[in-house]
C-alpha positions as CSV (number, residue, x, y, z in Angstrom):
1,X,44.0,16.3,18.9
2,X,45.4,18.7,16.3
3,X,43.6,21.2,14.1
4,X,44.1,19.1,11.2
5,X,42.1,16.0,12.6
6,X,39.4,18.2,14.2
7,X,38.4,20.0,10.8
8,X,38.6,16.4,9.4
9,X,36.3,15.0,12.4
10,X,33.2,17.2,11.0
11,X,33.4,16.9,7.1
12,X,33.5,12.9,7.7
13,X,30.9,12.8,10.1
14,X,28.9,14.7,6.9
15,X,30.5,12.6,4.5
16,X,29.0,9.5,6.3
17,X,25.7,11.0,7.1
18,X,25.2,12.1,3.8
19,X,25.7,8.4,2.6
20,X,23.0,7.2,5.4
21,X,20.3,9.2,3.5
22,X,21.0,7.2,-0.3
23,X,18.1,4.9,-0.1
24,X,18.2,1.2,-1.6
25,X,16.2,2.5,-4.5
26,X,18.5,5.2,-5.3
27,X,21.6,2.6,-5.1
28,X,19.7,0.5,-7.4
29,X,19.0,2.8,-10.2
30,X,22.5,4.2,-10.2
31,X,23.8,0.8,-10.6
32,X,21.5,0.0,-12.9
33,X,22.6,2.9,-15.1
34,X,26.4,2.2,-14.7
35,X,25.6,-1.1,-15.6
36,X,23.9,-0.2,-18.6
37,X,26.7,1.9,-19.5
38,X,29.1,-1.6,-19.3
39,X,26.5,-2.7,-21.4
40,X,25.3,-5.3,-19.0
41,X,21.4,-4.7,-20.0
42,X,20.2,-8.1,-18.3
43,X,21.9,-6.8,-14.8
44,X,20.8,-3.2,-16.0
45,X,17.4,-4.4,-15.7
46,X,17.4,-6.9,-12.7
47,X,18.8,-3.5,-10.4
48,X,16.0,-1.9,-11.9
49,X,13.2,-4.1,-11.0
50,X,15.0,-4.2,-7.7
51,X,14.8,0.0,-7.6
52,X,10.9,-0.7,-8.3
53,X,10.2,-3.9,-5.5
54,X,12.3,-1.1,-3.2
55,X,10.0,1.6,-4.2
56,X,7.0,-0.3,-3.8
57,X,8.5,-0.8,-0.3
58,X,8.6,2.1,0.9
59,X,5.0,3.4,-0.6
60,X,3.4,0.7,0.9
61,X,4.6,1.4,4.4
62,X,3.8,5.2,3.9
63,X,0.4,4.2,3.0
64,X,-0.2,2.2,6.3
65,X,-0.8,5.9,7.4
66,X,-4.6,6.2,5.7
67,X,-6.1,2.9,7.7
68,X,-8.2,4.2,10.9
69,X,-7.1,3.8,14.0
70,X,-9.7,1.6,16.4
71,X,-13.2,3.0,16.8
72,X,-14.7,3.5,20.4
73,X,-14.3,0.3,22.3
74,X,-11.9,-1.5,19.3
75,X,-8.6,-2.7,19.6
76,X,-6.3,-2.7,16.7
77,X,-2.6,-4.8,15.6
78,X,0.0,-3.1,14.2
79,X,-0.4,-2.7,10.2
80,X,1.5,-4.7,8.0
81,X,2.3,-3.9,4.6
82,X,3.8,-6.2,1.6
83,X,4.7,-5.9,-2.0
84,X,5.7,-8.5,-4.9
85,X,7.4,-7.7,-7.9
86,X,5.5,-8.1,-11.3
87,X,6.3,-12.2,-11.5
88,X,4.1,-12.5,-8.8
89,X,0.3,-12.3,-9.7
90,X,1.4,-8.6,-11.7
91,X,3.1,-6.8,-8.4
92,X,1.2,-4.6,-6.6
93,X,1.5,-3.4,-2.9
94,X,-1.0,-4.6,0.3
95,X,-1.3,-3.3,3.1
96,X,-3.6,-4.5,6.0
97,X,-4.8,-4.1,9.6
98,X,-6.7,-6.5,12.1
99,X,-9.0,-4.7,14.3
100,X,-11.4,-7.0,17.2
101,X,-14.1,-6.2,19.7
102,X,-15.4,-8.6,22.3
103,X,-16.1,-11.6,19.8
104,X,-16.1,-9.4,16.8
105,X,-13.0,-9.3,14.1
106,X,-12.8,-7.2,11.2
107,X,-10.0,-6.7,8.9
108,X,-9.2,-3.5,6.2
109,X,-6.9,-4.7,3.6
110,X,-5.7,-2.0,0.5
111,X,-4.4,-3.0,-2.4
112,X,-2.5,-0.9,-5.1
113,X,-0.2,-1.0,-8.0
114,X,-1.3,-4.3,-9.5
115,X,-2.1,-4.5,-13.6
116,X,-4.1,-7.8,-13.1
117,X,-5.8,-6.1,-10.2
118,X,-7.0,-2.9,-12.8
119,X,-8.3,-5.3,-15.1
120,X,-10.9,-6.8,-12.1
121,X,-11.5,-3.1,-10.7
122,X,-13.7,-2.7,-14.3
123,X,-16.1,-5.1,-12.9
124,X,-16.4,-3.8,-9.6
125,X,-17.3,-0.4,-10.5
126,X,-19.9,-1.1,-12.7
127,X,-23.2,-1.3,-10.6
128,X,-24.8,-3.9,-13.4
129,X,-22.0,-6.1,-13.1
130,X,-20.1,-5.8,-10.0
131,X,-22.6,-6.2,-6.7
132,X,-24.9,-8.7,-8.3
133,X,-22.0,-11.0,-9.1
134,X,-20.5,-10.6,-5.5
135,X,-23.9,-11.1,-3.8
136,X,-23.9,-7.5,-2.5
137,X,-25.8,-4.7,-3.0
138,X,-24.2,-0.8,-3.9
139,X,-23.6,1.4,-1.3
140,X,-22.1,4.9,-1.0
141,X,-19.1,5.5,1.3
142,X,-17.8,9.2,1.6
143,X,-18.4,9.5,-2.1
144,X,-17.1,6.6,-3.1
145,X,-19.1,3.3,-4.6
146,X,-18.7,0.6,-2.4
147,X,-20.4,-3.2,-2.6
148,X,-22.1,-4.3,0.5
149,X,-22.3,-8.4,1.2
150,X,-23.1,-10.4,4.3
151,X,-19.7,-10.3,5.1
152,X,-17.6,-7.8,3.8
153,X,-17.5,-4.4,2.0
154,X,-15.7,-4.0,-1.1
155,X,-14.7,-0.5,-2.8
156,X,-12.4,0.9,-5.6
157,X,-10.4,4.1,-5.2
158,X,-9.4,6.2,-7.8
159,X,-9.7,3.3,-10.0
160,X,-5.8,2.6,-8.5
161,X,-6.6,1.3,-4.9
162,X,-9.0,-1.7,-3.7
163,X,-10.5,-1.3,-0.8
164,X,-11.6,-4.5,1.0
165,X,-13.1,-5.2,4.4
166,X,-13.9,-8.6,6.0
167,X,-15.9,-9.1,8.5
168,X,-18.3,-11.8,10.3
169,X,-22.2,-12.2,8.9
170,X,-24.1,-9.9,10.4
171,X,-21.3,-6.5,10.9
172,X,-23.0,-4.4,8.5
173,X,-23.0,-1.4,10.8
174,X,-19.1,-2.3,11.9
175,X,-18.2,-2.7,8.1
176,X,-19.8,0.7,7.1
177,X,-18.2,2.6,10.1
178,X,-14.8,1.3,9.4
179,X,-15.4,2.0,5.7
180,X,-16.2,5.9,6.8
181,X,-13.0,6.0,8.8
182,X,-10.9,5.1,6.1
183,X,-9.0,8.4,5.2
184,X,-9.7,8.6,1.3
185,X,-8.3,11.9,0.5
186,X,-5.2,11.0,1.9
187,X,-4.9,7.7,-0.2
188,X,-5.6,9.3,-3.1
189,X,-2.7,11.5,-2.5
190,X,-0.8,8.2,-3.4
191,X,-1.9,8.1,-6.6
């Protein structure tokens, strides 16, 4: 090999690595802009919302980091995460996790980014409105208000994140555990 090539073998292998870490958000937002430019605002904008579904992507898996791993004696599945765009139900981001014991199932599912979802999270934080019309009663949890029914826990974050946990009749003790474990400083860092 001559010098030439071998001072070219490092500043392409750069060149290409540099290119691995542009994400499919980034892409989309500079194309959007060039396409603006071309004045092409109806592809301007469709890149756009494609930079958002991307970002809401990626936030969603990083939040998968807050659910708790299984308490003593638990198994868990993998989290999953999803996110829609703002034609579907107002967008948002979900992500959720299955956890089972013996006979017993429970499942922690966070929801975020939504603009229908703010306007329900009114209701839910209001003590006069929100347990008795769920059937629940208020409960604390690390801080946080929280609405206790026969079969699942509900709770808003930050007034951003919705909290809710499902469970069989009867899992009170399961539901408030798994509530405790939930990290919520760390989700509020999502914020």
């Amino acid at each position: 090999m001559n010098l030439k090539k071998a001072m070219l073998l490092p500043a392409l292998c750069l060149a290409l690595s540099a290119s691995a870490w542009a994400d499919d958000a980034s892409d989309a937002i500079d194309k959007a802009a060039a396409l603006y430019k071309e004045g092409k605002t109806q592809q301007a904008i469709a890149q756009l919302e494609l930079a958002t579904q991307f970002i809401r992507q990626q936030r969603a898996e990083a939040m998968q980091q807050v659910l708790p791993e299984p308490l003593d004696g638990w198994a868990a599945e993998e989290a999953t995460s999803s996110s829609a765009g703002s034609a579907m139900l107002g967008g948002g981001s979900t992500i959720k996790r299955t956890y089972s014991k013996d006979d017993k199932n429970l499942s922690i599912e966070i929801m975020a980014d939504s603009p229908m979802m703010q306007s329900m999270m009114a209701i839910f934080t209001n003590p006069m409105f929100g347990a008795a019309a769920q059937g629940g009663k208020v409960q604390m949890i690390n801080g946080q208000q929280a609405i206790l029914k026969d079969n699942g826990l509900m709770m808003v974050v930050d007034n951003t994140f919705m909290i809710q946990i499902n469970a069989e009749k009867g899992m009170d003790a399961d539901l408030i555990a798994y509530a405790n474990a939930i990290d919520l400083k760390k989700l509020s860092n999502f914020k």
